[in-house]
LOMARBA-249066 format. One record per residue (C-alpha): x, y, z; residue in three letters. Coordinates in nm, 2 decimals, decimal comma. Each point is the difference from the previous one (the first is absolute). Layout:
BEGIN
X_Y_Z_ala
...
END
This chain:
BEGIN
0,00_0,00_0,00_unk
0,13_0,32_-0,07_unk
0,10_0,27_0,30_unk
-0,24_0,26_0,01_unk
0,16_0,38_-0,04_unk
-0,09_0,26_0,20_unk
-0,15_0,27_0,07_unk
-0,32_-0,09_-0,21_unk
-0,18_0,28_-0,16_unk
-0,39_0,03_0,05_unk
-0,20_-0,03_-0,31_unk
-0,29_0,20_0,17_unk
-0,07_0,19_0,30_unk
-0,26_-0,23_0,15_unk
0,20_-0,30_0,01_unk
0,32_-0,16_0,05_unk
0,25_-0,15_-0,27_unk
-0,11_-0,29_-0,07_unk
0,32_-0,17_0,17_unk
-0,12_0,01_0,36_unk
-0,31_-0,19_0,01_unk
0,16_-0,27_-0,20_unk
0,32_0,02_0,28_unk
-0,23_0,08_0,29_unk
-0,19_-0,38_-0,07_unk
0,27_-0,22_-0,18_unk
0,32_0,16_0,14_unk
-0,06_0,25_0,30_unk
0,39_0,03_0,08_unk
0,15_-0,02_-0,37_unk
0,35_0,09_-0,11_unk
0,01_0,30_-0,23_unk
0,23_0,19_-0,15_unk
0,06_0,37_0,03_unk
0,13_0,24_-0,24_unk
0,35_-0,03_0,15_unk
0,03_-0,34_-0,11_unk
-0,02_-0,11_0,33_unk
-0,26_-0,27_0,16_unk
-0,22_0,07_0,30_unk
-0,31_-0,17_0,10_unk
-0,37_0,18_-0,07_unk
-0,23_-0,10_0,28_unk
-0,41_0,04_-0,11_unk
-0,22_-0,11_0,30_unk
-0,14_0,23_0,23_unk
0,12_-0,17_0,33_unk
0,39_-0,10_-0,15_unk
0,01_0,36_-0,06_unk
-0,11_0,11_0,36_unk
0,24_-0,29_0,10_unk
0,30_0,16_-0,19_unk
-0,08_0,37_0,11_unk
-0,03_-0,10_0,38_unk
0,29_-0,24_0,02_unk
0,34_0,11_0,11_unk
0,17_-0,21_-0,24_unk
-0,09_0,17_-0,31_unk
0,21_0,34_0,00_unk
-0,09_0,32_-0,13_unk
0,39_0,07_0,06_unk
0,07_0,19_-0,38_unk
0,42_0,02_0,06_unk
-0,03_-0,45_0,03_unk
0,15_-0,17_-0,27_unk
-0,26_-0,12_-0,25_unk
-0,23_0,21_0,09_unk
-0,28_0,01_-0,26_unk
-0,08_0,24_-0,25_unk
-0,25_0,07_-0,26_unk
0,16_0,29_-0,18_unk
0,28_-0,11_-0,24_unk
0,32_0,18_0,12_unk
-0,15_0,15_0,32_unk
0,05_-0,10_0,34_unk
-0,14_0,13_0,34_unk
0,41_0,01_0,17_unk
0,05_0,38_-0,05_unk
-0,23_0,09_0,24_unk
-0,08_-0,07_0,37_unk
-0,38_0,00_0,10_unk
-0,22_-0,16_0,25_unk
-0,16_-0,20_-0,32_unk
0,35_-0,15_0,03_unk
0,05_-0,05_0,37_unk
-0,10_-0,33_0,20_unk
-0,08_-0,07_0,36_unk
0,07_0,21_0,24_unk
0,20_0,28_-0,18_unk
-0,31_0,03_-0,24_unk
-0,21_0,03_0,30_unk
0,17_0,27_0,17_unk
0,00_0,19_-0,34_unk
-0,39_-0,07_-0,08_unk
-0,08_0,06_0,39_unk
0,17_0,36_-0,04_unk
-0,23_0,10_-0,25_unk
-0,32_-0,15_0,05_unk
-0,14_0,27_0,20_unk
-0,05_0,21_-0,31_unk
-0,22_-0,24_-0,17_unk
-0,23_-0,16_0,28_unk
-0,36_-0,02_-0,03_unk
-0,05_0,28_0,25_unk
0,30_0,27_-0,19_unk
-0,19_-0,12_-0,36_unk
-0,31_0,15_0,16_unk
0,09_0,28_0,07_unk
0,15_0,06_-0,36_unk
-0,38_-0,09_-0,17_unk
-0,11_0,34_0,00_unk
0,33_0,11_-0,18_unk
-0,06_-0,28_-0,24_unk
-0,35_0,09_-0,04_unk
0,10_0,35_-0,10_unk
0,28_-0,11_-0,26_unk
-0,25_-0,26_-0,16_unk
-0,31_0,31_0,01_unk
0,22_0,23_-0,15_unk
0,14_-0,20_-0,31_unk
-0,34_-0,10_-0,06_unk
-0,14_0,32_-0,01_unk
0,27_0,04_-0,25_unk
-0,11_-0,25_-0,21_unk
-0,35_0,14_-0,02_unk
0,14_0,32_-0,10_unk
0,23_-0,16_-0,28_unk
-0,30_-0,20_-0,14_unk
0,04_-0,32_-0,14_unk
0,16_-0,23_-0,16_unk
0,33_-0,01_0,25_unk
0,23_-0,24_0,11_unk
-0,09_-0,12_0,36_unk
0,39_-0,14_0,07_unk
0,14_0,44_-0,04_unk
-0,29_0,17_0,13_unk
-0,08_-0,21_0,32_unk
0,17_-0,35_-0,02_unk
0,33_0,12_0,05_unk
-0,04_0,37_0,20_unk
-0,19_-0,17_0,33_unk
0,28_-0,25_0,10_unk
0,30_0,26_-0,10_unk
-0,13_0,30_0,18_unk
-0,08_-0,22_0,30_unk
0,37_-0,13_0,01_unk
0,14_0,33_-0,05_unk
-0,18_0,12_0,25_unk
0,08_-0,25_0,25_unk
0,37_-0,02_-0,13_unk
0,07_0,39_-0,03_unk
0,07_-0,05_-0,37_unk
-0,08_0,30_-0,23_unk
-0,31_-0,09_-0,24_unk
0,09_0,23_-0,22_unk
0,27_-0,32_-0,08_unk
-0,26_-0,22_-0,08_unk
0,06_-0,04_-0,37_unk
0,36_-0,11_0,09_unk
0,00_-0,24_0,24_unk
-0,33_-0,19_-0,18_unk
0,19_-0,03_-0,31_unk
0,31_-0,11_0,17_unk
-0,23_-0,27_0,20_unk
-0,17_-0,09_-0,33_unk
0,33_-0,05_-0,15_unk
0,13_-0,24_0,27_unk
-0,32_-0,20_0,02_unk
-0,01_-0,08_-0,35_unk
0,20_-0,32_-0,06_unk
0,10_0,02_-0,30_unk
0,20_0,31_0,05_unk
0,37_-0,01_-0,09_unk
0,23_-0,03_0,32_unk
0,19_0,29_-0,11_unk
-0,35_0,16_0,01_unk
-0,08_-0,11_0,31_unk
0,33_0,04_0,14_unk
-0,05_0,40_-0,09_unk
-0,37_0,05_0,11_unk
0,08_-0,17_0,32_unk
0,33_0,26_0,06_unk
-0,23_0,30_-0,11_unk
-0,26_-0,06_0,29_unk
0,23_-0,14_0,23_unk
0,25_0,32_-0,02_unk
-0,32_0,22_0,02_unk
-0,15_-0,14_0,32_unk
0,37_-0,01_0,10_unk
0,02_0,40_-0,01_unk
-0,36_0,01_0,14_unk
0,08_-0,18_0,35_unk
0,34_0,20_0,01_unk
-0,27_0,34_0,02_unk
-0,16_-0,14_0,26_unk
0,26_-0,11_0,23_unk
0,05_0,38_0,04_unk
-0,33_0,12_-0,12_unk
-0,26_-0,26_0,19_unk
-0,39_0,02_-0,10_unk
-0,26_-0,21_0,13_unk
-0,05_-0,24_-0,21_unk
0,18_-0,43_0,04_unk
0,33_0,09_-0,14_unk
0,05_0,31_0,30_unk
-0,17_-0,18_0,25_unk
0,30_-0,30_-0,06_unk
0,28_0,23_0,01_unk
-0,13_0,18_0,30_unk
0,07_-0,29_0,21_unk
0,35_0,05_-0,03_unk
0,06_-0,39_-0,08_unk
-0,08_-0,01_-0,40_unk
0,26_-0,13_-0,22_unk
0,04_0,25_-0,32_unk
0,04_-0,34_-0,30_unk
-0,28_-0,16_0,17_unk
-0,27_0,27_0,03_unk
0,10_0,09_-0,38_unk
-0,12_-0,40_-0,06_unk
-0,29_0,04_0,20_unk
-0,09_0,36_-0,19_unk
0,00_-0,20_-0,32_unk
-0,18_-0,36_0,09_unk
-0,27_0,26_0,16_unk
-0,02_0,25_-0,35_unk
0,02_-0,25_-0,20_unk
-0,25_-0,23_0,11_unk
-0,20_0,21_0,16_unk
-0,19_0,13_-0,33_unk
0,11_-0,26_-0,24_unk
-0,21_-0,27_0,12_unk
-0,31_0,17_0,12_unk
-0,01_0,21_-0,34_unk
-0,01_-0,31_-0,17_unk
-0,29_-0,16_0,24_unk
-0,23_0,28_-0,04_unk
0,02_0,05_-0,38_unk
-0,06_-0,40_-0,03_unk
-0,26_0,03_0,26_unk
-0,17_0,24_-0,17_unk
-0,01_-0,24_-0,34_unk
-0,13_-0,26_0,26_unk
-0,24_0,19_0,14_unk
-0,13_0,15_-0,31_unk
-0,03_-0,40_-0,21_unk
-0,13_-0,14_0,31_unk
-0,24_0,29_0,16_unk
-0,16_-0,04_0,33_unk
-0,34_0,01_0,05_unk
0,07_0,26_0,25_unk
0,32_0,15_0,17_unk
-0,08_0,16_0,25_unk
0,31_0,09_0,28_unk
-0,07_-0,30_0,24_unk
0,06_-0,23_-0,31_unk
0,30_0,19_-0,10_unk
0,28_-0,20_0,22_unk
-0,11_-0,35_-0,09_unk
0,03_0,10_-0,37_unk
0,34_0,18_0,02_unk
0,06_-0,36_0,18_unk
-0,11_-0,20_-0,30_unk
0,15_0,27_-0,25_unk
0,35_-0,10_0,16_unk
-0,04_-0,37_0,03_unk
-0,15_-0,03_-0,38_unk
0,29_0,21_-0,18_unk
0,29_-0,06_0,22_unk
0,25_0,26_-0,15_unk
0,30_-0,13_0,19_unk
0,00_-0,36_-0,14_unk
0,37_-0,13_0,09_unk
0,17_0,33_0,14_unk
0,04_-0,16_0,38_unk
0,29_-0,20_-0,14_unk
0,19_-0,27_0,20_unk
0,29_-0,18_0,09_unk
0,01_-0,34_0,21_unk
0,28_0,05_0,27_unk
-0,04_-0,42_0,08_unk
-0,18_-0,28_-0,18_unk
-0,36_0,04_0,04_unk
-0,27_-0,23_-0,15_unk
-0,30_0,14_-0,12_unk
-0,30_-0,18_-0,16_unk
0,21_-0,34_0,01_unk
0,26_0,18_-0,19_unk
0,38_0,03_0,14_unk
0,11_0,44_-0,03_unk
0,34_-0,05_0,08_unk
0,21_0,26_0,13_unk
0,11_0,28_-0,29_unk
-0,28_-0,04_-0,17_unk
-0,21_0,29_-0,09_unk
-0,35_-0,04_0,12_unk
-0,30_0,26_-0,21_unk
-0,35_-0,05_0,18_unk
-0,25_0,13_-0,25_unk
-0,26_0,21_0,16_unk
-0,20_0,00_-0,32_unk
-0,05_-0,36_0,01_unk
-0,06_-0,05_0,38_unk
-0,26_0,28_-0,03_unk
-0,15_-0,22_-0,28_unk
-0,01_-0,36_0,20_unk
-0,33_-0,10_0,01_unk
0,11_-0,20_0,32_unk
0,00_0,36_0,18_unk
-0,26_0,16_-0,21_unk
-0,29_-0,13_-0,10_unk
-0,10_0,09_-0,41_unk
0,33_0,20_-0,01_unk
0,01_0,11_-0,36_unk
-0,31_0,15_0,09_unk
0,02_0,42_0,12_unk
-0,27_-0,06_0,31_unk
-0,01_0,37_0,17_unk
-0,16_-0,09_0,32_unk
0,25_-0,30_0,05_unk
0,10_0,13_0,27_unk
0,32_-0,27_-0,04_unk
0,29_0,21_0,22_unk
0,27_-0,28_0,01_unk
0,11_0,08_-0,35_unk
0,39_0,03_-0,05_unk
0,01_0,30_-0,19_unk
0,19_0,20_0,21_unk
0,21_-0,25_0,11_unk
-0,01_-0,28_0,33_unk
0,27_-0,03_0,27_unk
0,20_0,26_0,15_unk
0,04_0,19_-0,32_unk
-0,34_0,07_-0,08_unk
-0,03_0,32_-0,18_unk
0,08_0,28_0,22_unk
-0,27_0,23_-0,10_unk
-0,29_-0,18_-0,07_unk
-0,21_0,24_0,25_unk
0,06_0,26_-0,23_unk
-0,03_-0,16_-0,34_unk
-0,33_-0,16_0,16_unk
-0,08_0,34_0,14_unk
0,04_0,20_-0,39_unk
-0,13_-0,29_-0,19_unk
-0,34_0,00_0,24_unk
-0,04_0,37_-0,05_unk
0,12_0,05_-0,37_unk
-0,28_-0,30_-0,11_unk
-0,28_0,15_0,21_unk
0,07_0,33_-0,13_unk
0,04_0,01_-0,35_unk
-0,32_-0,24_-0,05_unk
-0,19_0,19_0,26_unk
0,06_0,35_-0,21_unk
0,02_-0,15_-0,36_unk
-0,25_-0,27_0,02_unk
-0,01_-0,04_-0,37_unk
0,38_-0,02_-0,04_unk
0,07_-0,22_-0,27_unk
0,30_-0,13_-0,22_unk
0,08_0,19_-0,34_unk
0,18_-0,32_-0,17_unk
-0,08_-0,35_-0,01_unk
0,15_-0,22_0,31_unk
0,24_-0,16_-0,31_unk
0,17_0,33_-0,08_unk
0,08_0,06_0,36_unk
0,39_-0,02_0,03_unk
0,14_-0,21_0,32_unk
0,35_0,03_0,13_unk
0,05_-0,39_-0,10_unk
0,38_0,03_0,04_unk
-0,03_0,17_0,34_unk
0,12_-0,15_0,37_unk
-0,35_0,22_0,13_unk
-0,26_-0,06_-0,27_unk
-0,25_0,28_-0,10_unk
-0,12_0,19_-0,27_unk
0,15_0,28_-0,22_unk
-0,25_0,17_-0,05_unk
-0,42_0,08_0,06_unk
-0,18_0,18_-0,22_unk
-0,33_0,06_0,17_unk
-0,31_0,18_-0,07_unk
-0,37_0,06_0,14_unk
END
């Protein structure tokens, strides 16, 4: 049988390639190969993955030899983030941040968020259709919100999204990537270096002002916050709105709102394989022998899709009310800020429909253009009318 190569590009918004359903029932921890050249093992059921994001012996250590990769020519060694940290030096660094993204701080930030997501609709209005949903709302509520929370000027928006979009895409040359990646990572480097003497309140000033922060490492933490801190949450909404919009509720009224941002997350999975993995020992999963060095990718898109965890799961159901989805991750890296992104996605849906009830696409679903090539999948664009 030939090895499967990864990653594997979606065909179609609404469903997965056609390789994991096949994998997740014949071969749920298969031996692919990634675009390196290199093997690694592509795990498909929904509780192997849990097992493999939970357990110790899978690493999320980026600097280990063999560490997989699914950009040719890239790896994750030049950088040192909590996404790369284990035990308990990754829960020191998640623990000193957390504060800023509990359920009780995101509350407080919903009227702000409210406000950003009021005003660029009004803008819309005014504008008049057709527009594209990804630049006029998609991508604006999740960048002003981390600016805001980071210190970061929005007027820089432009920049660092295209430099994000440039190192998300895989098929960018590594030269490419090599470039985008020194661009942002010089500019946040010249940003923290005005606020060690200049301090604001926002996260980045609120670090430093403990006296303890280490100048490389809150640089790393400045750019794994920007850059997925609007990346992924512009992509769920502008797919969520295409869900929404082929599969309308009879009603959405705020109280139904959460359970369908819930089902919006578990049914399009954006982050398919990005918590990659690294067994530290040899670890048997599903009968199958993981020995140590090998690189380990869980596929949230396919464990979100088991029907052994979710009943009729090709199916969009928005009062499912299903909240043990994987989408933002399991185990002690689970997504940072999934209050927030939770928090914007909840008000941006109820929002929009709410004031344009009669919002509609302008092209067919076929001429929508996804990011197929991308580590965060999404769309490029929206174009919307009503």
């Amino acid at each position: 049988m030939t090895t499967p190569e990864l990653p594997v590009a979606r065909t179609c918004p609404f469903a997965p390639p056609e390789l994991h359903p096949r994998l997740r029932e014949h071969e749920p921890v298969a031996r692919v190969r990634t675009p390196s050249g290199r093997s690694a093992w592509f795990v498909t059921r929904y509780s192997d993955v849990r097992t493999v994001l939970s357990d110790p012996r899978f690493s999320s250590d980026r600097a280990k030899p063999g560490f997989p990769s699914l950009s040719a020519g890239q790896t994750g060694e030049s950088m040192r983030t909590m996404l790369g940290m284990d035990a308990a030096e990754h829960q020191a660094a998640r623990g000193a941040v957390l504060g800023e993204f509990t359920l009780r701080r995101v509350a407080a930030l919903r009227p702000r968020i409210q406000e950003i997501v009021d005003g660029l609709v009004d803008d819309i209005l005014a504008a008049g259709g057709p527009v594209d949903l990804v630049e006029k709302l998609a991508l604006p509520v999740p960048s002003l919100m981390i600016c805001e929370l980071l210190g970061v000027p929005y007027a820089d928006h432009g920049f660092f999204q295209e430099s994000t979009a440039t190192l998300f895409a895989r098929e960018t040359p590594a030269e490419v990537s090599a470039a985008a990646f020194d661009r942002l990572y010089g500019y946040l480097g010249e940003l923290v270096k005005v606020k060690e003497t200049e301090p604001g309140d926002d996260l980045l000033s609120r670090r430093i002002s403990t006296g303890t922060h280490d100048h490389t490492y809150l640089v790393g933490l400045a750019f794994l916050l920007l850059a997925a801190g609007h990346e992924t949450t512009a992509n769920m909404i502008s797919l969520g709105v295409v869900g929404l919009l082929q599969n309308p509720p009879a009603a959405l009224p705020p109280s139904a709102v959460p359970d369908a941002v819930e089902e919006l997350l578990r049914y399009f999975s954006i982050t398919d394989t990005v918590p990659l993995r690294i067994a530290v020992e040899d670890v048997e999963v599903a009968g199958v022998t993981v020995k140590a060095g090998d690189g380990v990718l869980p596929s949230l898109y396919a464990a979100n899709w088991d029907p052994a965890a979710f009943s009729s799961p090709s199916e969009l159901d928005l009062t499912r009310g299903a909240r043990h989805h994987v989408a933002f991750g399991f185990g002690p890296h689970q997504c940072l800020g999934q209050n927030l992104a939770r928090a914007e996605l909840q008000i941006v849906f109820e929002t929009l429909f709410r004031r344009i009830p009669t919002l509609r696409l302008a092209v067919s679903v076929d001429d929508l253009a996804g990011k197929e090539k991308a580590s965060v999948y999404g769309l490029r664009r929206l174009p919307v009318s009503w």
